[in-house]
MARSE-555789 format. One line per 8 residues: their letters; for each residue x, y, z of N, C-alpha, C. Coordinates in Angstrom, 3 decimals, padded with zeros to 6 digits. Last residue first. Layout:
<rs>
a> X/Y/Z/X/Y/Z/X/Y/Z; ...
</rs>
This chain:
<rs>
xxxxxxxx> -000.591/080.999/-104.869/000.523/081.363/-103.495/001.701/080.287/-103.495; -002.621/082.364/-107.124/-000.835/081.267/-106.825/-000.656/081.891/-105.539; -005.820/082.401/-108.465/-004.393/083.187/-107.332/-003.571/081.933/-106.944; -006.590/082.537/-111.681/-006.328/081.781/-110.405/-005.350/082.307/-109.670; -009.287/083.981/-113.655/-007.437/084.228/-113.121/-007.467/083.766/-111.428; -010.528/084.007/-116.598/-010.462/083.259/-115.523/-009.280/083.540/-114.909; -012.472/085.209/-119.085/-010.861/085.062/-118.831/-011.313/084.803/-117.058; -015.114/083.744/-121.166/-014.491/084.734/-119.964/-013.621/084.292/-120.146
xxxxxxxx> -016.380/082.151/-123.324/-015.897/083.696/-123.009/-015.475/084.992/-122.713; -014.797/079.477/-122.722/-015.619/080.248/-123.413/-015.722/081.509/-123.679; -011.870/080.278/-120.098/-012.993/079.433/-120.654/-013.986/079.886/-120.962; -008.614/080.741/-119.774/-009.763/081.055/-121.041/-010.646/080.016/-120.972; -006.712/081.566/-117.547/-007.134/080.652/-118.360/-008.119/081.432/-119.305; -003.931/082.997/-115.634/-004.717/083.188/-116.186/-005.093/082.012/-117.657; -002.640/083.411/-112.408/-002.621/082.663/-113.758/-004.075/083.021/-114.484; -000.876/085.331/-110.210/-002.115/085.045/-111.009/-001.546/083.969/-112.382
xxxxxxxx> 002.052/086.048/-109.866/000.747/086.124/-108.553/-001.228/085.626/-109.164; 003.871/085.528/-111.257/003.208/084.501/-110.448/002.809/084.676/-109.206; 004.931/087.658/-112.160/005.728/087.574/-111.053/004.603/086.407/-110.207; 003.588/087.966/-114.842/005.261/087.249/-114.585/005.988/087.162/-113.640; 001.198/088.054/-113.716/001.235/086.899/-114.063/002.565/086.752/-114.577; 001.267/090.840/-113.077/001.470/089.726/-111.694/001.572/088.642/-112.314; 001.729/091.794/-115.076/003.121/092.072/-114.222/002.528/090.780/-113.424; -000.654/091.856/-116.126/000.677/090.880/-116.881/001.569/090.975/-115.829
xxxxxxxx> -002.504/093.493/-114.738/-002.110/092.280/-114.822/-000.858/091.499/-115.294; -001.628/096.391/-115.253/-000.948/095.538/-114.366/-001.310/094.142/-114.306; -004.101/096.886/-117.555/-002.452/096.994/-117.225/-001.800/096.621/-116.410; -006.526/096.093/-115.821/-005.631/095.476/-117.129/-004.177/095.529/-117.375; -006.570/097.206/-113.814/-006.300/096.443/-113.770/-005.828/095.655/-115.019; -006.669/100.211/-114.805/-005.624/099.961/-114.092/-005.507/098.437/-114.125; -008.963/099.610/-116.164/-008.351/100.032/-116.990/-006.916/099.678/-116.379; -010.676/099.293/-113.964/-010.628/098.137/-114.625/-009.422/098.275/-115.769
xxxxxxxx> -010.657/100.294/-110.772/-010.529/100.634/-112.140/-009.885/099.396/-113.109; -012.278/099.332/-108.097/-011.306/098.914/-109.388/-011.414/099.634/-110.524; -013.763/099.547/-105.407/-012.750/101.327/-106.327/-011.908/100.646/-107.089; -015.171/098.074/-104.498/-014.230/097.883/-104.110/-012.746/099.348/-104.788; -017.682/098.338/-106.351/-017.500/098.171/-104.581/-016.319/098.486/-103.875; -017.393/098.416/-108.971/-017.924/099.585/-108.128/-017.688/099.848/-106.469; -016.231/095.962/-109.378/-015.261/097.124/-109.811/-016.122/098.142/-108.634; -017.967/093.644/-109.325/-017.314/094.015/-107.711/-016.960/095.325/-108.379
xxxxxxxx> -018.672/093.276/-112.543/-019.459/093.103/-111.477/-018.935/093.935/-109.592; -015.856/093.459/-113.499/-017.154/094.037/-113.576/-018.056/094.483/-112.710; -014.671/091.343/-111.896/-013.977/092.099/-112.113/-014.946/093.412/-112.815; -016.434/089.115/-112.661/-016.558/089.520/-110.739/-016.043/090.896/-111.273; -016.134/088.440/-115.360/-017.371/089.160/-115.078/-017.508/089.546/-113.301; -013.688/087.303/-115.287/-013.628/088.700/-116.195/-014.950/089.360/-115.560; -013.196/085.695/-111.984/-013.178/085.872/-113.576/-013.072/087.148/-113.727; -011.156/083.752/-109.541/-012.192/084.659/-109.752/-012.631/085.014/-111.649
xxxxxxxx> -010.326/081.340/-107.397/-010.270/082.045/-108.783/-011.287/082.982/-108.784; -008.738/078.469/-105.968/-009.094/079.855/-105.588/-008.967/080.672/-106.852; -009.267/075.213/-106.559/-008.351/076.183/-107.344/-009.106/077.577/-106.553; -010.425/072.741/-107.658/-010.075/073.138/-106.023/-008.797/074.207/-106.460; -011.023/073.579/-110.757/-010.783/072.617/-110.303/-009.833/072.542/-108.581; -009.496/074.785/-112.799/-010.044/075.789/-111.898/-010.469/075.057/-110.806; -008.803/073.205/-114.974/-007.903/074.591/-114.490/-007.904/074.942/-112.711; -010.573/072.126/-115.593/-009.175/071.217/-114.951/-008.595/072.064/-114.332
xxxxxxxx> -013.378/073.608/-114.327/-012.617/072.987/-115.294/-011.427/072.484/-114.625; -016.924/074.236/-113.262/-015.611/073.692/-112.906/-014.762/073.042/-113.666; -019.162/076.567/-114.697/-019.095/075.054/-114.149/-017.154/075.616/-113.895; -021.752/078.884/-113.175/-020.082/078.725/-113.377/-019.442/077.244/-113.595; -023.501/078.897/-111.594/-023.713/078.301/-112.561/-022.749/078.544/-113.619; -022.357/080.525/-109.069/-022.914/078.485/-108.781/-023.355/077.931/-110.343; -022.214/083.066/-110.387/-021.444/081.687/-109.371/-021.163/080.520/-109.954; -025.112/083.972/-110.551/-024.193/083.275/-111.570/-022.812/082.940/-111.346
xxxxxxxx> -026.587/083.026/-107.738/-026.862/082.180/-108.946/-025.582/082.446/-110.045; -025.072/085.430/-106.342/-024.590/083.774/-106.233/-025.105/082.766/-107.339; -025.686/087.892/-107.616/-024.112/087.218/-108.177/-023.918/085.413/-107.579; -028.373/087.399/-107.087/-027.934/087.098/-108.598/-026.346/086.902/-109.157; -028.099/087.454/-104.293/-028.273/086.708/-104.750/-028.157/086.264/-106.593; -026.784/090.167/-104.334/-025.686/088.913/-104.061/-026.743/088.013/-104.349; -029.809/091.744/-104.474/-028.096/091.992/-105.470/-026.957/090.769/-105.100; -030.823/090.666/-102.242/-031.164/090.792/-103.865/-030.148/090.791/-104.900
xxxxxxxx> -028.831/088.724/-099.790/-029.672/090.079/-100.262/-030.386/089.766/-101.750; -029.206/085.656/-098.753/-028.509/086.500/-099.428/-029.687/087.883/-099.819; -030.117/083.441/-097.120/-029.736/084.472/-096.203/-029.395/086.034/-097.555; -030.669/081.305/-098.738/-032.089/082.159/-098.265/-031.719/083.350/-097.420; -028.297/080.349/-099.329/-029.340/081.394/-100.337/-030.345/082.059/-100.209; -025.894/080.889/-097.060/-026.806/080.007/-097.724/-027.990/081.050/-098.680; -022.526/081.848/-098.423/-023.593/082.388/-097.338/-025.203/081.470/-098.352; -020.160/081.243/-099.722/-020.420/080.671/-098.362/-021.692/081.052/-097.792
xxxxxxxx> -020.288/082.489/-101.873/-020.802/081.051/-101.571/-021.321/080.579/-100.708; -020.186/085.068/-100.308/-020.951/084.732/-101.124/-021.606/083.338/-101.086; -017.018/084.729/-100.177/-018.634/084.749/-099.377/-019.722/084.735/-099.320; -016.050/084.462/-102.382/-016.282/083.594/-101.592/-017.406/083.424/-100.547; -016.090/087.231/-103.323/-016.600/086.148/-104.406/-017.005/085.105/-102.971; -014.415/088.470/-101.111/-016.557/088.830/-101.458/-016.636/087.847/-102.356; -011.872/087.637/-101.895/-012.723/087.079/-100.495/-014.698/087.156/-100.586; -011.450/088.712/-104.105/-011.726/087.355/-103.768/-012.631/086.675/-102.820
xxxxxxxx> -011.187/091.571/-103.685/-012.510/091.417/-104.552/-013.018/089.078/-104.262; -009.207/091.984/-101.847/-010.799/092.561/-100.916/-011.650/091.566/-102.230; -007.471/091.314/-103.615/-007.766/089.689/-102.377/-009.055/090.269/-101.763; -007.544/093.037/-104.836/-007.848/091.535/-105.521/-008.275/090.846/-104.902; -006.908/095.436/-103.465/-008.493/095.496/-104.261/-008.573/094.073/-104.524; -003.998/094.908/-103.071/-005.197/094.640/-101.858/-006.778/094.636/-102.092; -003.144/094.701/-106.029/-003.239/093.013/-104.708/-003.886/093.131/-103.869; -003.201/097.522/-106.343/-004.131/096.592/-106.430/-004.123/094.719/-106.532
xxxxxxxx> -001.148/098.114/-104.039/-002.698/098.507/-104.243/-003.530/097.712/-104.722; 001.223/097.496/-105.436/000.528/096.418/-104.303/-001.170/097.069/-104.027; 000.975/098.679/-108.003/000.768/097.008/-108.307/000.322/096.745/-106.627; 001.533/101.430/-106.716/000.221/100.951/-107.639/-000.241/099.733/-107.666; 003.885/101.053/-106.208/003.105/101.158/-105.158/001.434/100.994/-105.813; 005.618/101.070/-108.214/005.647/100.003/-107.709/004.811/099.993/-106.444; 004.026/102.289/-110.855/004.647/102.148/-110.172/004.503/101.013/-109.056; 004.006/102.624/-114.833/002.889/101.819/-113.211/004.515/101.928/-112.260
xxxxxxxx> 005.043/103.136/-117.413/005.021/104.458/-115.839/004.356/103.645/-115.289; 006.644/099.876/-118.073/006.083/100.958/-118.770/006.302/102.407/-117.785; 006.216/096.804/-117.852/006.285/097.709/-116.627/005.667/098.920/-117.065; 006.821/096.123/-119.959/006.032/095.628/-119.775/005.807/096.848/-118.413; 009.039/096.813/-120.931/007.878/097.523/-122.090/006.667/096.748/-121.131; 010.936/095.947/-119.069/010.454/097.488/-119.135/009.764/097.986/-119.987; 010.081/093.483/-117.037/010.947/094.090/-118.123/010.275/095.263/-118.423; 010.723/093.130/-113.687/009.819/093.368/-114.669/010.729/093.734/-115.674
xxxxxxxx> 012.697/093.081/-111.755/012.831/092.085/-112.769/012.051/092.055/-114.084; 012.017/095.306/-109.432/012.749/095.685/-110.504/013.039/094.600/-112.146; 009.721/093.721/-108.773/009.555/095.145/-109.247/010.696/095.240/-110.499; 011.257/092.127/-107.259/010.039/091.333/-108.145/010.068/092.772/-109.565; 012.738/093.461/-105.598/013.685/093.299/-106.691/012.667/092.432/-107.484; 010.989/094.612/-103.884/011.247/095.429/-104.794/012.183/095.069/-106.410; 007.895/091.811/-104.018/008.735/092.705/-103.376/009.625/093.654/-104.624; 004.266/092.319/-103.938/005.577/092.179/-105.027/006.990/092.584/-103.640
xxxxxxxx> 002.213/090.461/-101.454/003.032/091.993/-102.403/003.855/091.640/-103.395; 000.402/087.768/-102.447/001.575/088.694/-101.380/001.795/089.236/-102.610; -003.468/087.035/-101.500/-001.930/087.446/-102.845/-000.582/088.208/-102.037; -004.267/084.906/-099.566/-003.848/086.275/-100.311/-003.296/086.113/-101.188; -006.711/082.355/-099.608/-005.218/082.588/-099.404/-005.146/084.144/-100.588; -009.995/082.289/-097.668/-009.136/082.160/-098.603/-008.026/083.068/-098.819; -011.461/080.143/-095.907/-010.215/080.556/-095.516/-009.628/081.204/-097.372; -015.109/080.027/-095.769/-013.849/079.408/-096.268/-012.263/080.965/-096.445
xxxxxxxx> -017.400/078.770/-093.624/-015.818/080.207/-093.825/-014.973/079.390/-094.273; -020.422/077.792/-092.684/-019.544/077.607/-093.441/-018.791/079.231/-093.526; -021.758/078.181/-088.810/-021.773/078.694/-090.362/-020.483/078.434/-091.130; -022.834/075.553/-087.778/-021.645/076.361/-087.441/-021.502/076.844/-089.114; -026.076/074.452/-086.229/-025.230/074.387/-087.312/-023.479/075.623/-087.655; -026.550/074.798/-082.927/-026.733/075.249/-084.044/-025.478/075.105/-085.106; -027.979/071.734/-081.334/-026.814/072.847/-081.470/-026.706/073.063/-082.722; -031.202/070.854/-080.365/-030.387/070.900/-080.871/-029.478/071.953/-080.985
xxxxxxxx> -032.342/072.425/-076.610/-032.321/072.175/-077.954/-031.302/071.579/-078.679; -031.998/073.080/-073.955/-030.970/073.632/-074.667/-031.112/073.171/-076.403; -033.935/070.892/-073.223/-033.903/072.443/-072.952/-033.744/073.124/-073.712; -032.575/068.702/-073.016/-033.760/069.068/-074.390/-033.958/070.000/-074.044; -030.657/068.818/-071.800/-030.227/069.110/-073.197/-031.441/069.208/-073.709; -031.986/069.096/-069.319/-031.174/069.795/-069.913/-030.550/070.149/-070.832; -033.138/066.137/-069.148/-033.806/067.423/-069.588/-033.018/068.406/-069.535; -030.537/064.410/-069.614/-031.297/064.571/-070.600/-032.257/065.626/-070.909
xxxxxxxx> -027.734/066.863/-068.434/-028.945/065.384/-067.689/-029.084/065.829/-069.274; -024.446/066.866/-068.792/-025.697/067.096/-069.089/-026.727/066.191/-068.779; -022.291/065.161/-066.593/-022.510/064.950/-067.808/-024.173/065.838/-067.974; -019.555/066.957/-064.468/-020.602/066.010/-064.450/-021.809/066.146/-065.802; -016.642/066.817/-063.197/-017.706/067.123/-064.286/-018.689/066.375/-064.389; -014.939/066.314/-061.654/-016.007/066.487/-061.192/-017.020/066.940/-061.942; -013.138/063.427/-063.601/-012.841/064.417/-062.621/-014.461/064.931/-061.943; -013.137/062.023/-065.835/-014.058/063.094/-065.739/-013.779/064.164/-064.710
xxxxxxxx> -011.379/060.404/-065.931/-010.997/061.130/-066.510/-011.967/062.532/-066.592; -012.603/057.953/-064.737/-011.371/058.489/-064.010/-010.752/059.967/-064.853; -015.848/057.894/-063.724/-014.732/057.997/-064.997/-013.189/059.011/-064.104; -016.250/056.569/-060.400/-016.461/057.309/-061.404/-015.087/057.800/-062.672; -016.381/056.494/-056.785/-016.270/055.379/-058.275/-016.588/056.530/-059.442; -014.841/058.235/-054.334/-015.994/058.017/-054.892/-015.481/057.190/-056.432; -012.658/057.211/-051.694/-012.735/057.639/-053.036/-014.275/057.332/-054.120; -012.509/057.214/-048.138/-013.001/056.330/-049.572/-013.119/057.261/-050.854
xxxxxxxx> -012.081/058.832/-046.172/-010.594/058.510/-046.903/-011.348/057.388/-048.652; -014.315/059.060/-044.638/-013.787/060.470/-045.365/-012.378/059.848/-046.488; -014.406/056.700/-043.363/-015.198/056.911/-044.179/-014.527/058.163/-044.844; -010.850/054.932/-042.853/-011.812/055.629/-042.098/-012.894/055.936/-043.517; -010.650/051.113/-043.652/-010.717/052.833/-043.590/-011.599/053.572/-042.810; -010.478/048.585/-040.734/-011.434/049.279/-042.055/-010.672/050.452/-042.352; -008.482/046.415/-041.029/-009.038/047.287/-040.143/-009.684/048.258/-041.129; -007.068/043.039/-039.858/-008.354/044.139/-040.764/-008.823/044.930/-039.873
xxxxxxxx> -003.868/042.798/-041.461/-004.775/042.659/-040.284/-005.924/043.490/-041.018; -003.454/041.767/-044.905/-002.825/041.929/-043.667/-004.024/042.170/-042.174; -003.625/040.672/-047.404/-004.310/039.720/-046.390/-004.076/040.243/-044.970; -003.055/042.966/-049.196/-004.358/042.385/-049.229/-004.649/041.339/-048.009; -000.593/043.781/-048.381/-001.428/043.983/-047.677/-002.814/043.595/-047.678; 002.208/041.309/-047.355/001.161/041.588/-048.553/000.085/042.323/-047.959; 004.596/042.027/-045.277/004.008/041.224/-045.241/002.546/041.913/-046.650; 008.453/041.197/-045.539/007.468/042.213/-045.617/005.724/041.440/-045.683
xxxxxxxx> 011.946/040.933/-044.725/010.528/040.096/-045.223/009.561/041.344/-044.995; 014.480/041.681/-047.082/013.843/042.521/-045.655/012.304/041.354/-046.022; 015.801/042.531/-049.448/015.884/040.746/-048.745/015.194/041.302/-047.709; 015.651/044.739/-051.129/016.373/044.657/-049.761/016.589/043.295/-048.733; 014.962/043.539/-053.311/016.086/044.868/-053.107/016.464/044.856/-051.795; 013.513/041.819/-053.278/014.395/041.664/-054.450/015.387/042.238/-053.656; 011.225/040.977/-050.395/011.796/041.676/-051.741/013.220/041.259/-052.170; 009.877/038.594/-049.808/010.902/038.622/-049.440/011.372/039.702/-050.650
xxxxxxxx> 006.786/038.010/-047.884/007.456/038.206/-049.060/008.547/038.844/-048.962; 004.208/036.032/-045.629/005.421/036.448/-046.452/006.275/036.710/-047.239; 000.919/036.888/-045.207/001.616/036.101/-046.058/003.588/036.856/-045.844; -000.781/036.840/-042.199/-000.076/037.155/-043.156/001.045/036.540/-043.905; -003.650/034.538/-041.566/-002.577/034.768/-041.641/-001.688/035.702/-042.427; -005.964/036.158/-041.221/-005.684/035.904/-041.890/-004.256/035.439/-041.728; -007.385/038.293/-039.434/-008.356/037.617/-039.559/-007.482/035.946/-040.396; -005.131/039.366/-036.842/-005.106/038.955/-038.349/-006.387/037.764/-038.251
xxxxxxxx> -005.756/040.649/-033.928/-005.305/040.082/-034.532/-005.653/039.730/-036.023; -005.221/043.480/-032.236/-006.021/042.902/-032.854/-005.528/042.120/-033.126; -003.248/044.127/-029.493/-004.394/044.239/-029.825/-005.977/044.085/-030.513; -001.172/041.214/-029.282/-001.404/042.329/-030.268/-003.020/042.745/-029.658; 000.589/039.780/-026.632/-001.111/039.403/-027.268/-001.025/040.773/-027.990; 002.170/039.084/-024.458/002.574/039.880/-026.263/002.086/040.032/-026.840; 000.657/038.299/-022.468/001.134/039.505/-022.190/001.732/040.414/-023.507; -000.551/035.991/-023.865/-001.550/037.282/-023.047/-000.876/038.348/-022.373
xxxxxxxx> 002.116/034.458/-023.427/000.858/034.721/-024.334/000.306/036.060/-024.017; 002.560/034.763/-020.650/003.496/035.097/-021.398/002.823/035.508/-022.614; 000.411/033.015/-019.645/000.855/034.520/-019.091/001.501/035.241/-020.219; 000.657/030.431/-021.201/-000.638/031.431/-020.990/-000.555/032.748/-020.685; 003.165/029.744/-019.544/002.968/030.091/-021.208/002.135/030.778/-021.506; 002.486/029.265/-016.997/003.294/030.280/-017.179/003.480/030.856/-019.364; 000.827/027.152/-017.462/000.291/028.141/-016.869/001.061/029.690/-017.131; 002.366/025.269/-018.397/001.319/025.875/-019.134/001.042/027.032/-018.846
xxxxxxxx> 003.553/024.865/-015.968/004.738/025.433/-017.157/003.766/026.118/-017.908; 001.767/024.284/-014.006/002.347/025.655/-013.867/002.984/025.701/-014.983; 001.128/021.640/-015.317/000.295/022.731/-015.091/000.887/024.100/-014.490; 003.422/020.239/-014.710/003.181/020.402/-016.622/001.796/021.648/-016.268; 003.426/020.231/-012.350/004.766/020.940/-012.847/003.967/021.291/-014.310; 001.212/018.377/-011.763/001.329/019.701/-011.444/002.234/020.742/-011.689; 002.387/015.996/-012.914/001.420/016.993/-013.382/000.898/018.495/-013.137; 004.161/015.332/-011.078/004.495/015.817/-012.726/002.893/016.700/-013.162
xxxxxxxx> 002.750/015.334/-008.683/004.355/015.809/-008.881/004.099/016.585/-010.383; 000.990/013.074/-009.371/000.742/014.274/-009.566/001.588/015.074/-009.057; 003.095/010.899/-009.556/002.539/011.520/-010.326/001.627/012.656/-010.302; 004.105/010.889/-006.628/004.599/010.960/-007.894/004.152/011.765/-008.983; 001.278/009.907/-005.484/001.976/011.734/-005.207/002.894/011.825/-006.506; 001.386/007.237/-006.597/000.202/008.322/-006.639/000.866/009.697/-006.511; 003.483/006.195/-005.718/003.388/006.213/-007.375/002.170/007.439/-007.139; 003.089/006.281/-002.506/004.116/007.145/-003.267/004.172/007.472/-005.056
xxxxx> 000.929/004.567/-002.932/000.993/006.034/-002.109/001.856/007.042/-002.984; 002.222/002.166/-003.810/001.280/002.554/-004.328/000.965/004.210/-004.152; 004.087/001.424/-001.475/004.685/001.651/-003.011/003.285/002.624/-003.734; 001.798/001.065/000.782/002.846/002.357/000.828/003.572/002.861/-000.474; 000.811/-001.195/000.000/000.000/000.000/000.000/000.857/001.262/000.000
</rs>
């Protein structure tokens, strides 16, 4: 009975040792215990650059954002613009058609040594302030041809509407063909508007067509003169 006694205390000897060691682990635990813990284990990753382990943040501890720090969803390129509602554009109606302007190219001046290259039965007394004068009556008389076009038919006065009908019933040759031009009958027709003397312009034509500021064609009855730039 006495061997028996002693195997008994024995053993709970040991057991009571394996219950304070626990006991003391538990402490130890619950004293390094993090505040929160990882819903997740974190993963480990070992950068390139510094060999330093680091942990991924998609799995790291969870802790929400604060609300003021969330970023609203939307075109990343819109920024805070924000798109016309539908009754706002039917408000605002269709957008109005953008009136046709066609751009058309000057005539440049002569310069002086253009002047001086003229030959001299051709030149004659015109001076060299005369010819740019009338480069500025040419390009004032071009541009009114154009506008013209450009202006729709129900907008045109009385008097531009008969210069746009005979225009538009002008046909188009190889010559003239996406070509900036005017004729013999604008040169008529504009002379009053613009202070052409038609007499002046005759005579100085040739100068611009040897200093290739004009070309000049022949179709049917008119003379046709395309501006070169």
């Amino acid at each position: 009975g006495g061997e028996r006694l002693r195997h008994d205390i024995e053993c709970k000897k040991v057991t009571l040792s394996r219950l304070k060691i626990l006991q003391q682990q538990v402490i130890e635990q619950k004293e390094n215990e993090p505040n929160y813990l990882p819903t997740t284990a974190p993963e480990t990753v070992v950068t390139m650059e510094t060999g330093e382990e680091q942990c991924k943040k998609s799995v790291c501890f969870e802790e929400p954002d604060p609300p003021s720090h969330k970023k609203k969803k939307g075109h990343p390129l819109r920024g805070l613009i924000k798109p016309p509602s539908s009754s706002s554009a039917a408000q605002g109606g269709a957008k109005k058609k953008a009136p046709r302007v066609t751009v058309v190219p000057k005539i440049e001046y002569l310069t002086m040594e253009e002047y001086r290259s003229v030959p001299r039965y051709m030149l004659g007394r015109i001076k060299y302030e005369q010819i740019n004068s009338l480069v500025d009556v040419i390009n004032n008389l071009t541009c009114r041809r154009y506008k013209i076009l450009d202006t729709p038919a129900n907008k045109q006065s009385s008097e531009n509407m008969k210069r746009y009908t005979r225009i538009k019933e002008e046909p188009e040759t190889k010559e003239t063909k996406d070509a900036f031009w005017f004729d013999s009958e604008d040169v008529k027709d504009f002379a009053p508007m613009i202070n052409l003397k038609i007499t002046e312009f005759t005579k100085i034509l040739p100068i611009l067509r040897h200093c290739q500021r004009l070309r000049q064609v022949r179709v049917g009855k008119k003379e046709r003169y395309i501006v070169l730039v």
